[in-house]
C-alpha positions as CSV (number, residue, x, y, z in Angstrom):
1,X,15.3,16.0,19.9
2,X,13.7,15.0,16.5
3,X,13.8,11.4,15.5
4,X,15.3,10.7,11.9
5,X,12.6,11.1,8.9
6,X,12.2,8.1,6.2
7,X,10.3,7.5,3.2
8,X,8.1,4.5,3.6
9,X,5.5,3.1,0.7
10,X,2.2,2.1,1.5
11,X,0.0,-0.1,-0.6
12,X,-3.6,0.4,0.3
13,X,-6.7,-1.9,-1.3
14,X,-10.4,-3.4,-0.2
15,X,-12.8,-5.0,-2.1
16,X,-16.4,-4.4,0.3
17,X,-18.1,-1.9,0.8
18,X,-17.0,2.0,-0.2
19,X,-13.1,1.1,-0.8
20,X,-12.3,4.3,-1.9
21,X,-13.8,6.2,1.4
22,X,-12.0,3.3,3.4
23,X,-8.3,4.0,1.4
24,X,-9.2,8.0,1.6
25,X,-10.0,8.0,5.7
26,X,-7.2,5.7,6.6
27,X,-4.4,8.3,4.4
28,X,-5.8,11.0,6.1
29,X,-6.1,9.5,9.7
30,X,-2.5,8.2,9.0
31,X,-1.4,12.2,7.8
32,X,-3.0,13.3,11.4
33,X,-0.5,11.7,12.8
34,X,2.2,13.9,14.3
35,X,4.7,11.6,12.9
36,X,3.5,10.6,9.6
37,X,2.9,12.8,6.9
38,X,1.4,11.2,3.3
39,X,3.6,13.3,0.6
40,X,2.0,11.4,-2.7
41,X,-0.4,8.9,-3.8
42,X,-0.9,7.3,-6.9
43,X,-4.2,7.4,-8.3
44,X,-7.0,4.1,-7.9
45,X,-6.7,1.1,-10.0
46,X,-9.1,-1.8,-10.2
47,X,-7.2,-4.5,-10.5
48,X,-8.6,-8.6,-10.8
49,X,-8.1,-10.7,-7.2
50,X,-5.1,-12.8,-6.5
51,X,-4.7,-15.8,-3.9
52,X,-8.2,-16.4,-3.5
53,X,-10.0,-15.3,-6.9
54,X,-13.5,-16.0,-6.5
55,X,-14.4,-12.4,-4.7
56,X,-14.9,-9.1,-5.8
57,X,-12.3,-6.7,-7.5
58,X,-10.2,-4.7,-5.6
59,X,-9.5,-1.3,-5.8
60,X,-5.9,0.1,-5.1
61,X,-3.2,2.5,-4.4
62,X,-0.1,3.5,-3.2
63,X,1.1,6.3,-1.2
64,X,4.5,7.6,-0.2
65,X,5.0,8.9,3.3
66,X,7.7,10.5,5.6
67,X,7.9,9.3,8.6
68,X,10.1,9.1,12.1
69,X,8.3,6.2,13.7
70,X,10.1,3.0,13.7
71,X,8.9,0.4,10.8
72,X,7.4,-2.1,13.8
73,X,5.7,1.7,15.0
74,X,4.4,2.3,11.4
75,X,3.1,-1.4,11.3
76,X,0.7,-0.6,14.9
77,X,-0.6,2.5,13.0
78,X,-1.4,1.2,9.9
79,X,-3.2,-1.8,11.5
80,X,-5.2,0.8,13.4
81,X,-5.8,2.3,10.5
82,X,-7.3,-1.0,9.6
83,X,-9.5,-1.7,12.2
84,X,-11.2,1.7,12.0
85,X,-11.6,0.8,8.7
86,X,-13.9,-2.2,9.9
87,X,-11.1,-4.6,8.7
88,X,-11.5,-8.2,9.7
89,X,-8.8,-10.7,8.9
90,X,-10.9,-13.8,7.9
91,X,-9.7,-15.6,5.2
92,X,-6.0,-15.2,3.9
93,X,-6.3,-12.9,1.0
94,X,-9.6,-12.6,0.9
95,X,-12.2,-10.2,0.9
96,X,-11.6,-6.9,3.0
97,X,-12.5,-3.5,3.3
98,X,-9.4,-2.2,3.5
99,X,-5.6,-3.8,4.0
100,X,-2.7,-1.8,4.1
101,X,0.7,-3.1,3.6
102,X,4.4,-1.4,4.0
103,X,6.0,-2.0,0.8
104,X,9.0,-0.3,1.6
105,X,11.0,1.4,4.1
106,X,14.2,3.8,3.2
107,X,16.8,2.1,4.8
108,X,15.4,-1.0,5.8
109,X,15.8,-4.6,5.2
110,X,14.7,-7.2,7.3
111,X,12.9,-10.3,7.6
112,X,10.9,-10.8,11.1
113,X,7.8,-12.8,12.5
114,X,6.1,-9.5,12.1
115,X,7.2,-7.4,9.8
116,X,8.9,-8.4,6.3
117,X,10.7,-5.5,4.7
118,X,10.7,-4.6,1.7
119,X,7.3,-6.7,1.7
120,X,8.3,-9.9,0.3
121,X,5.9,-10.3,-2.8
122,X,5.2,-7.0,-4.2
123,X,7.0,-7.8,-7.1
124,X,5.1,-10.5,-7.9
125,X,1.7,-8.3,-8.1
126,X,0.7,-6.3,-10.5
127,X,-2.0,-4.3,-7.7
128,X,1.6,-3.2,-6.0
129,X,3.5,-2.5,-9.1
130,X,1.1,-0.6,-11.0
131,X,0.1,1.8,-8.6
132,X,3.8,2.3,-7.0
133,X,5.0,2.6,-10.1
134,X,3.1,6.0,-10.9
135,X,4.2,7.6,-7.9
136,X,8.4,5.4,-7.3
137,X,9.1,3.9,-11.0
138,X,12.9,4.2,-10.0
139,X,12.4,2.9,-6.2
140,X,14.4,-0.4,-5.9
141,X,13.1,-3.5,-4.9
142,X,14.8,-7.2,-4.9
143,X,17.2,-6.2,-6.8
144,X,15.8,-4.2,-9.5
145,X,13.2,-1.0,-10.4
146,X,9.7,-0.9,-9.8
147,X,9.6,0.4,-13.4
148,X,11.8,-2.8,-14.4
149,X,9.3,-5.1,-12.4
150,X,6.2,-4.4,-14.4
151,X,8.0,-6.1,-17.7
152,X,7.7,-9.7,-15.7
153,X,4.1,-9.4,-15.1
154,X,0.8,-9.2,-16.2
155,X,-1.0,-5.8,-15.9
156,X,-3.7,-6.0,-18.8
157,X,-6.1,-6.6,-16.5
158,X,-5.7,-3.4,-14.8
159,X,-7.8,-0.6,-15.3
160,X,-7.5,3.0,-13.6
161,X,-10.6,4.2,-11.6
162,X,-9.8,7.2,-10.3
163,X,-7.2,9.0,-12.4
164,X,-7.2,11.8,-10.1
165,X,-3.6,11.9,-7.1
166,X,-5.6,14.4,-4.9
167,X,-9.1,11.8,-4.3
168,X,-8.0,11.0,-0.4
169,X,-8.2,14.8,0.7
C-alpha cells in the first residue's frame, strides 16, 4: 500500500566552495530517492547575506518536490543531503556550503522542537521569496501569497546567476 503524495518546497543555498555543484548533487541525491521526486526548481539567485552579514554571498534556489515521506522523514533526508554536502553547522547563519530548508509542506502546519512548518521566516527573506516565487507565486504562506510577500521586502539586491530551471540535472 502506497503512502499519500505531498508537495513540499525546499529552499536550497551555500556560500563556500562550488554552491552550485553542492545545490545540484543534493536535488539529485534527494530525486534518487524512492520517495522523493524534485518536479521543479527555480533558477540560482545571488542574493546579499542575512543574520550574520560579513561572509560571502550566497547563492540560492528553490525546488518543489512530491513526496510520501513524513515531514520529520523529509527533514532526516534533507540533513543527509547536507552532510554529504560537507555541511558543518558552526555559526548560526553563517557560512555554509550548502543548507536546505523545508519551506513548506501541503497540508501541514506545525510548530515543533524540530521542525517548524511552514518555516517560520521565509517571509521575511528575500533569498526564499525570490526564488519560490518563480517556481509557487500563488503558494500561501502566513496568511498571504508568495507573490504578495515580495511587496514587503527588499529584493534589489538580488541578482539571477543562473537563469537556466534544468542546471541541477
Amino acid at each position: 500500500m502506497s503512502r499519500t503524495q505531498r508537495h513540499a518546497w525546499l529552499g536550497l543555498g551555500g556560500n563556500i566552495g562550488d554552491v552550485q555543484q553542492a545545490m545540484a548533487e543534493a536535488l539529485r541525491w534527494l530525486h534518487g530517492n524512492a520517495e522523493i521526486t524534485v518536479e521543479t526548481v527555480s533558477a540560482i539567485y545571488k542574493t546579499p547575506p542575512w543574520g550574520f552579514e560579513d561572509q560571502p554571498w550566497f547563492l540560492n534556489c528553490c525546488a518543489r518536490i512530491t513526496t510520501s515521506l513524513s515531514p520529520e522523514d523529509l527533514l532526516s533526508a534533507c540533513q543527509e543531503a547536507e552532510r554529504l554536502g560537507k555541511r558543518e553547522r558552526t555559526v548560526r547563519w553563517g557560512p555554509r556550503t550548502i543548507d536546505i530548508d523545508i519551506i513548506a509542506y501541503q497540508g501541514v502546519e506545525q510548530n515543533e522542537q524540530r521542525l517548524t512548518i511552514p518555516h517560520p521566516r521565509a517571509t521575511e527573506r528575500a533569498f526564499v521569496l525570490v526564488p519560490l516565487a518563480a517556481i509557487a507565486p500563488e503558494l500561501m504562506l502566513q496568511g498571504q501569497t508568495v507573490q504578495d510577500g515580495l511587496t514587503a521586502i527588499d529584493i534589489s539586491e538580488i541578482e539571477v546567476e543562473n537563469p537556466t530551471t534544468d542546471w541541477w540535472h
